[in-house]
N, C-alpha and C positions, 0 to 999 in steps of 0.2 A: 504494500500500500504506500511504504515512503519512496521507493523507488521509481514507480510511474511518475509523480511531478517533478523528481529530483529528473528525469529523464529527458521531460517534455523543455525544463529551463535550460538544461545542456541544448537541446534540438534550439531554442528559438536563439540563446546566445551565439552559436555556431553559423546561423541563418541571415541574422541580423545585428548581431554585433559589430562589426566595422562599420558599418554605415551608421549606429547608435553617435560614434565617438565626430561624425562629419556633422550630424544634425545638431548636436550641442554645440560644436562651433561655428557653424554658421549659424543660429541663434545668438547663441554669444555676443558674436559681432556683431547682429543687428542690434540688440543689446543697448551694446558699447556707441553704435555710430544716433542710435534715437535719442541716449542718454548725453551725447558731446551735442546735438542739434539744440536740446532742448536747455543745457545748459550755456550754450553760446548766446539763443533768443532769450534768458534771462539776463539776461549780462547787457542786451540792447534797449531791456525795458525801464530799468531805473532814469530819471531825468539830471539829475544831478552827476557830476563829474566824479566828486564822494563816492557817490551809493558806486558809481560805473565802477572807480579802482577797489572798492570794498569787495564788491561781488568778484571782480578778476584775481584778487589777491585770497579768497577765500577758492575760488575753484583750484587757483596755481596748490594750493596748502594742503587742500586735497587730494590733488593728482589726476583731476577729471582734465586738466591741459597741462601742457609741455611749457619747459621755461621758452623755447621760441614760439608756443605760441600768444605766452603770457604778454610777453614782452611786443610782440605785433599787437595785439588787443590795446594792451598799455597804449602805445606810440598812437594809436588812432584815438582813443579818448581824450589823449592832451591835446591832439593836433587840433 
């Protein structure tokens, strides 16, 4: 009786296991690129120069963006 389902999760890991480990990363990275969109358009909503370098210095601390791209964001808010 423990043998048949221990047998059937062998079968479906064997079946569908590699393609398991591509769907999680391509999930992933949609992820990753909905979560850098949505925190860049935060970053454009604040009206003050403050709020703009507060929210870019909190994302940089984070690690949702790169020191280059901290620093392009930056250089556009002062400009």
């Amino acid at each position: 009786m423990l043998l048949i389902p221990l047998i059937g999760v062998l079968v479906y890991l064997i079946a569908r296991g590699g393609k398991m480990h591509e769907r999680a990363a391509r999930q992933a990275q949609q992820q990753d690129d909905a979560l850098r969109k949505y925190l860049q358009d935060e970053v454009a909503a604040p009206t003050s120069t403050a709020d703009q370098l507060t929210k870019l210095a909190d994302l940089h601390d984070r690690g949702a963006i790169t020191d280059q791209e901290y620093e392009q964001q930056k250089a556009k808010v002062l400009a």
